[in-house]
N, C-alpha and C positions, 0 to 999 in steps of 0.2 A: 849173192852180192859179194863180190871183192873187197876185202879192204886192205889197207895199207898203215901200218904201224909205226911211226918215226920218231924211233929212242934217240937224244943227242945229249950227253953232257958236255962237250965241249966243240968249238969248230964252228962252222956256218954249213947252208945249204940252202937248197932252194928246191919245192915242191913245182911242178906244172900241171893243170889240168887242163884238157883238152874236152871243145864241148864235145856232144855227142853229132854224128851228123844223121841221126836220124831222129823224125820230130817227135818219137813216140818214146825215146831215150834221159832221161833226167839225170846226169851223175851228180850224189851230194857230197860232200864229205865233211864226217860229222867228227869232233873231237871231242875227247873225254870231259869230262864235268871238270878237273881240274881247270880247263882251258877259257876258263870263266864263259861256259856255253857257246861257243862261238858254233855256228853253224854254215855252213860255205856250200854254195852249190851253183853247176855252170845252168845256163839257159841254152836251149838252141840256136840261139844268137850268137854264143862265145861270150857273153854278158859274166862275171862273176860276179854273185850278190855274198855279202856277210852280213848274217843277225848276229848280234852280240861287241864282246871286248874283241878289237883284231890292233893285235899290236904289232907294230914294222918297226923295226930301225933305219931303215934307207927306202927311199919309193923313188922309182925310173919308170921312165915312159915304157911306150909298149916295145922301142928295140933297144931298151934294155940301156940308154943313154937320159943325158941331164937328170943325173941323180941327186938328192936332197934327203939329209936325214927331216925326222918328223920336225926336230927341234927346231930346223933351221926353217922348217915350211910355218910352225907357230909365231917364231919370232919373227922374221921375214915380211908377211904379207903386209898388206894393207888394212886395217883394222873395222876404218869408217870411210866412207866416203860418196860423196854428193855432188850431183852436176843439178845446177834450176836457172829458172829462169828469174832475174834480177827485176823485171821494170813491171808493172803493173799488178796486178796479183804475181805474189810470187810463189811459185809452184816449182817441185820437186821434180825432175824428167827422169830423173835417175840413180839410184842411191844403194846403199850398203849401210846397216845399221847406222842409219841417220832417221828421227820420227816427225819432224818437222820446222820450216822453216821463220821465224820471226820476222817482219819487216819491219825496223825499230826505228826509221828515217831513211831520207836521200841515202840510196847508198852504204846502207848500215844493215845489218842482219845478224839475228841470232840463228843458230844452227845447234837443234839438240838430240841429243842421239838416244838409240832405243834403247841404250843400255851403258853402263857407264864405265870408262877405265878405271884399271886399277887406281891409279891416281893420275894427276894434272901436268906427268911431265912428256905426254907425249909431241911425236913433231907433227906439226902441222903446217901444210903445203896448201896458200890459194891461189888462184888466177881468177882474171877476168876478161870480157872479151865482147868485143861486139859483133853480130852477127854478117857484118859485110866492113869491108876494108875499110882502118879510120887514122889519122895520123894521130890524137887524141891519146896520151902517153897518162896510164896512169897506175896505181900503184893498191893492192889488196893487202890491207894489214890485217894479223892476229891478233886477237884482245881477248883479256878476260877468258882466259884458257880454265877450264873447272873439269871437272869428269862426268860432265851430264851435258857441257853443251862448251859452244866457244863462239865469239863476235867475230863478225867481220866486217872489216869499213874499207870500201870502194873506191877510191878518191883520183881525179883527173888533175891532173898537176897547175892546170890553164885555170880549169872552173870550180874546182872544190866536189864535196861528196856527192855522187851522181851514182845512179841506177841505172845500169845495164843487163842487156839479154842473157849473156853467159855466163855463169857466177859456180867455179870448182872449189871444192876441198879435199885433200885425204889426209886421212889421220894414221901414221906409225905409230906402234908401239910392242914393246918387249910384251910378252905375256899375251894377257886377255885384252 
């Protein structure tokens, strides 16, 4: 078995492995205990898995463009986020750390997430929407922002707090 050794105190570089292209082929490559166990090895896929701590500073696509450090991929994303259905049983169609939805009146909803922010100042983004074209202009406030859950009230500008079909949320925020 080959291995390959890479001393750096200073500078950057870059390692590549290439999978094998024969099926009976496995290349792993293992690093020393110091390297908090990380273990890396391609599949005959081209697949590369890591068990263990794998630490990056910058991650690019596969040519090697739209690059992002780590920090900016944690702080960045989208944290929580939930698409349901508003009117009748209200039901969840799609979510991200969100554990379920309250139906607290016309048009009102509590939305509580599986796990909480660090604290209460994150931003949060709602829409609302009805399933087929309506002139019906109406407006999705945030209330009651906490780090376990946050209200949402519906409201049509003509008729007052009303229940409809398409009910979004995403939650930003720094950190966790």
């Amino acid at each position: 078995m080959a291995s390959i050794k890479l001393n750096a105190t200073s500078g950057g570089g870059s390692v590549s492995i290439q999978a094998p292209s024969s099926s009976t082929n496995t290349r792993v490559l293992s690093l020393p205990d110091d390297a908090d166990g990380v273990i890396a090895k391609t599949d005959n896929s081209g697949n590369f898995t890591v068990s263990g701590n794998l630490k990056a500073g910058t991650i690019t696509d596969a040519s090697g463009n739209h690059s992002s450090t780590t920090e900016q991929i944690f702080d960045g994303r989208c944290k929580a986020w939930v698409n349901f259905n508003g009117t009748g049983t209200v039901a969840i169609r799609s979510s991200l750390r969100v554990s379920s939805i309250g139906d607290i009146g016309a048009g009102k909803y509590n939305v509580n997430f599986s796990s909480n922010f660090a604290d209460a100042n994150y931003a949060a983004v709602a829409t609302s929407g009805e399933d087929v074209y309506s002139t019906d202009v109406g407006s999705v406030r945030t209330l009651s922002q906490a780090v376990g859950s946050i209200r949402l009230d519906n409201e049509n500008v003509d008729s007052g707090f009303e229940d409809v079909p398409r009910m979004n949320l995403a939650c930003f925020s720094l950190g966790s």
